[in-house]
C-alpha positions in Angstrom: 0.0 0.0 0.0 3.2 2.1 0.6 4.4 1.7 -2.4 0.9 2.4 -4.7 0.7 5.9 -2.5 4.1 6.8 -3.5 3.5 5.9 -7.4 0.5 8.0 -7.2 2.2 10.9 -5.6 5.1 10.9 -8.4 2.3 10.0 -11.2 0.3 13.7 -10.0 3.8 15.3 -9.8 4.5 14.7 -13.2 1.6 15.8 -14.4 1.5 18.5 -13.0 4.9 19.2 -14.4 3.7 19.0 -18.3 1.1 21.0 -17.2 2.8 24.3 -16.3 3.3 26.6 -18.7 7.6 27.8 -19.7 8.1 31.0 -18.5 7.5 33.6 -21.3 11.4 34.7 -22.9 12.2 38.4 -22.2 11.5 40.6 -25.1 14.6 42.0 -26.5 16.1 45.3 -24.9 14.9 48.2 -27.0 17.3 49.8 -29.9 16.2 53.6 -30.6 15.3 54.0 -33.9 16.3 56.5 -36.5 15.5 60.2 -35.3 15.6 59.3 -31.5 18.4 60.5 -29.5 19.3 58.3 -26.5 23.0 60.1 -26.0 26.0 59.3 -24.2 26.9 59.9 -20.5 27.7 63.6 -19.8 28.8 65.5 -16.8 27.6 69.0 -15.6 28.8 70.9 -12.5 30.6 67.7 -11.6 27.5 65.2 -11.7 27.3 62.5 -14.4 24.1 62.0 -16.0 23.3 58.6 -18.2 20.5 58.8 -20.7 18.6 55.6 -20.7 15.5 54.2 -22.2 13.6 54.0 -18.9 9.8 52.8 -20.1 8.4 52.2 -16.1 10.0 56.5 -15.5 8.0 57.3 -12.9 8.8 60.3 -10.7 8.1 63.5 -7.8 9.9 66.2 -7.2 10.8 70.2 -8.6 9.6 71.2 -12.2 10.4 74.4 -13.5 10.4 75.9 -16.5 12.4 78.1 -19.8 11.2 80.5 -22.1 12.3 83.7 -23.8 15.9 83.3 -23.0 15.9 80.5 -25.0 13.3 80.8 -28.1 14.5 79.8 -31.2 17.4 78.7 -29.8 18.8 74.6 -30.7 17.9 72.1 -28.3 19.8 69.5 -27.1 17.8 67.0 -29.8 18.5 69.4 -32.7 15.4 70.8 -32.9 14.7 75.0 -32.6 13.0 75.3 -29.1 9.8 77.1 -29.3 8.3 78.3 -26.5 4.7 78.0 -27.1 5.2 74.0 -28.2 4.5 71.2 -25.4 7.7 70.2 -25.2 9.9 70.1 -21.9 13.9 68.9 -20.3 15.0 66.1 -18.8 18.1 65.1 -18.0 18.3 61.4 -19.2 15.1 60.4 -21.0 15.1 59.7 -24.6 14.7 62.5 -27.2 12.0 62.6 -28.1 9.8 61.0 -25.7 6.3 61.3 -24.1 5.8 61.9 -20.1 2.8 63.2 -18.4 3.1 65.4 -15.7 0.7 66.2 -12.8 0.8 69.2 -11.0 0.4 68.1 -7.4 -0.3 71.3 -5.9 -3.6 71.7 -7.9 -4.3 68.8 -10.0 -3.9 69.9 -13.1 -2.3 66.7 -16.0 -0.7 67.5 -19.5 1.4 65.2 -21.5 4.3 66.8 -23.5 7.0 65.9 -25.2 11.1 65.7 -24.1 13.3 67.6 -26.6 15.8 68.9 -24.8 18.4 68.4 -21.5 18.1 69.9 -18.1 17.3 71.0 -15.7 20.8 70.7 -13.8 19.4 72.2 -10.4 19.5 69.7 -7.6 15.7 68.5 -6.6 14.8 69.4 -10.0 13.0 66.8 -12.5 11.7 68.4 -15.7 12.1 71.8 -16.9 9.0 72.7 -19.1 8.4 75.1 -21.6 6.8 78.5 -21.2 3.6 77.0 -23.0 3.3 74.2 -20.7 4.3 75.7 -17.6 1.2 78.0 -18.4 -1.2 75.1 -18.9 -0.1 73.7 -16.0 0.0 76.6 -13.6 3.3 76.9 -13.1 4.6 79.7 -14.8 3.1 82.2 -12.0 4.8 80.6 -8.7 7.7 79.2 -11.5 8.5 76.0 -9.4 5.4 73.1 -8.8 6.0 69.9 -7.1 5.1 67.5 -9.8 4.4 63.8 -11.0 6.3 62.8 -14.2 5.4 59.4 -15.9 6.5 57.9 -18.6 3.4 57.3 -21.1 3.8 56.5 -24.9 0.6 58.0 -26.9 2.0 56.5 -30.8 3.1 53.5 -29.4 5.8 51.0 -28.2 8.3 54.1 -29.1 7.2 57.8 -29.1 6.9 59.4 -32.2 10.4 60.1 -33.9 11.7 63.9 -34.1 13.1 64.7 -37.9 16.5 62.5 -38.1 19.1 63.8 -37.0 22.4 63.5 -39.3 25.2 62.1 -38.2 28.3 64.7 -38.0 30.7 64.2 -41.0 34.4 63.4 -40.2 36.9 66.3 -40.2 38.8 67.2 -43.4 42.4 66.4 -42.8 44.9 69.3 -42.7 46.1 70.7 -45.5 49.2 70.1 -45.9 51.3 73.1 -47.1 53.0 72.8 -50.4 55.8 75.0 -50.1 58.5 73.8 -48.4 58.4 76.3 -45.3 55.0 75.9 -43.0 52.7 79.6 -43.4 52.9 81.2 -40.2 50.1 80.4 -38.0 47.5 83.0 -37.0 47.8 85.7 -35.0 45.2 84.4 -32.5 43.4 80.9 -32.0 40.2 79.5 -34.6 37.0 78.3 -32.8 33.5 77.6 -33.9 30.7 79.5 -31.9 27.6 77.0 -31.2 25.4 79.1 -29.1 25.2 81.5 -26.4 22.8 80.5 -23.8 21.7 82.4 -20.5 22.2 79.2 -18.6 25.5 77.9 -17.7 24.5 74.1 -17.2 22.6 73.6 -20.2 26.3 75.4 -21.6 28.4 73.1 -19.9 25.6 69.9 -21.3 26.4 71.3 -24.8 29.8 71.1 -24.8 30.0 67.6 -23.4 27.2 66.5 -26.2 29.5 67.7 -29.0 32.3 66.1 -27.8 32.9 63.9 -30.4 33.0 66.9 -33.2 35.9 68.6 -31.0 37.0 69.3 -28.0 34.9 72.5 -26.8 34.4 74.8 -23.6 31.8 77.2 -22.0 32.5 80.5 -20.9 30.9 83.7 -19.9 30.9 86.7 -22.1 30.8 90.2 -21.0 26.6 90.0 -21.7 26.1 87.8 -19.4 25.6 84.8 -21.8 27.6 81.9 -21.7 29.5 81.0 -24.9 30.0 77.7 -26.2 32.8 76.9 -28.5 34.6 74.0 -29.9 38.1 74.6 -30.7 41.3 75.7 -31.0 41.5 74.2 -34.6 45.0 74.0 -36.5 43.9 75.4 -39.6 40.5 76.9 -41.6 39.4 73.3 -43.1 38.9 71.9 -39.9 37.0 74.4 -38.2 35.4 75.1 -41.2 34.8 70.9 -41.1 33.5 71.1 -37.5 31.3 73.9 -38.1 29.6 71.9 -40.9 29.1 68.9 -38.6 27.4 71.3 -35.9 25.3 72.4 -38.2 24.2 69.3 -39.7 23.5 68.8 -35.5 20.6 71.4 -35.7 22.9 74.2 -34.5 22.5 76.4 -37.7 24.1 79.3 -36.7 27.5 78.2 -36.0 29.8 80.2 -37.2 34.1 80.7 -37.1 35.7 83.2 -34.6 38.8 84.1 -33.4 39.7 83.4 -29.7 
């Protein structure tokens, strides 16, 4: 009788084994297609941010928000920033992406769209446009404590932002046919990017077109805060750089002398 019990307990066992279902594979970890702009990790003010595809982004804390200083200005994604479009920054989310945010000091729910990097104050989460700081009430008071989720209105992925181009390689130097080198010039050849009114979307900027050239941010006697890549050797490779800044979204790039 023993040994009929035991049969029948390894007979249900098995059983029940076939009749479990395999554990479902994991899906893949997400590529970003053409047009969205994950970016590599950066540091501002000494902090290292590292973009990520984060889908369950949920979050509380600081929004704020940027307007005329920076109208018509290039965003971190390329893109012009316009101030009366329901877009907003993050540091690390992809670009472009969807969140909604809740104002929890009086209810109020928008969804917009990340386009751009910041904000780089500490207990700060999104920085929102003057458009959607407006909608949301919090262009008046100019800080809200706020909900930010993650939510994907087109989709698995967000809708994708024009494509951005790829920077071209720089020209080689020229090299100088007459035996004796010209002299070099009289002061030092940069490319000018932009001139923004914040300092750590400045400092962001120059660590995002790192891989065009070396570049750095400083104040200029108007109070902006320049951002240049450079000292180049010669004319065809700023020239070179300032193409592939360009081709970046940053239109108005242009040569100067240091």
């Amino acid at each position: 009788m023993r040994f009929a019990s035991l049969a029948l307990l390894l007979l249900l066992a098995a059983c029940a084994g076939r009749d479990r279902a395999p554990a479902p594979p994991r899906p893949p970890a997400a590529e970003a297609p053409p047009g969205v702009k994950l970016g590599r990790p950066y540091t501002v003010f000494g902090r290292t941010y590292v973009p990520v595809d984060d889908r369950s982004y949920d979050e509380e804390g600081i929004a704020s928000w940027y307007g005329p200083g920076f109208h018509r200005l290039a965003t971190a994604s390329g893109e012009t920033y316009d101030q009366e479009a329901l877009t907003a920054a993050h540091r690390t989310l992809p670009m472009p992406s969807w969140v909604e945010v809740t104002n929890l000091d009086n209810g109020r729910r928008l969804v917009v769209r990340i386009n751009d990097r910041g904000p780089f104050v500490e207990g700060r989460i999104i920085d929102l446009s003057r458009r959607s700081a407006e909608l949301l009430g919090v262009d008046r008071p100019g800080l809200a404590r706020v909900r930010v989720r993650r939510v994907f209105p087109q989709g698995d992925w967000a809708r994708a932002a024009p494509p951005l181009v790829a920077p071209q390689p720089a020209a080689a130097p020229v090299r100088a046919a007459a035996a004796a080198p010209p002299p070099p010039p009289a002061r030092a050849l940069f490319v000018q990017v932009a001139a923004l009114s914040d300092p750590g979307r400045a400092q962001f900027l120059v660590a995002d077109l790192a891989d065009i050239a070396p570049g750095a941010a400083s104040p200029s006697p108007s109070g902006l805060w320049r951002v240049r890549l450079g000292p180049f050797p010669d004319e065809a490779a700023a020239a070179a750089a300032r193409e592939a800044a360009r081709a970046r979204g940053f239109v108005d790039a242009a040569l100067v002398l240091g």
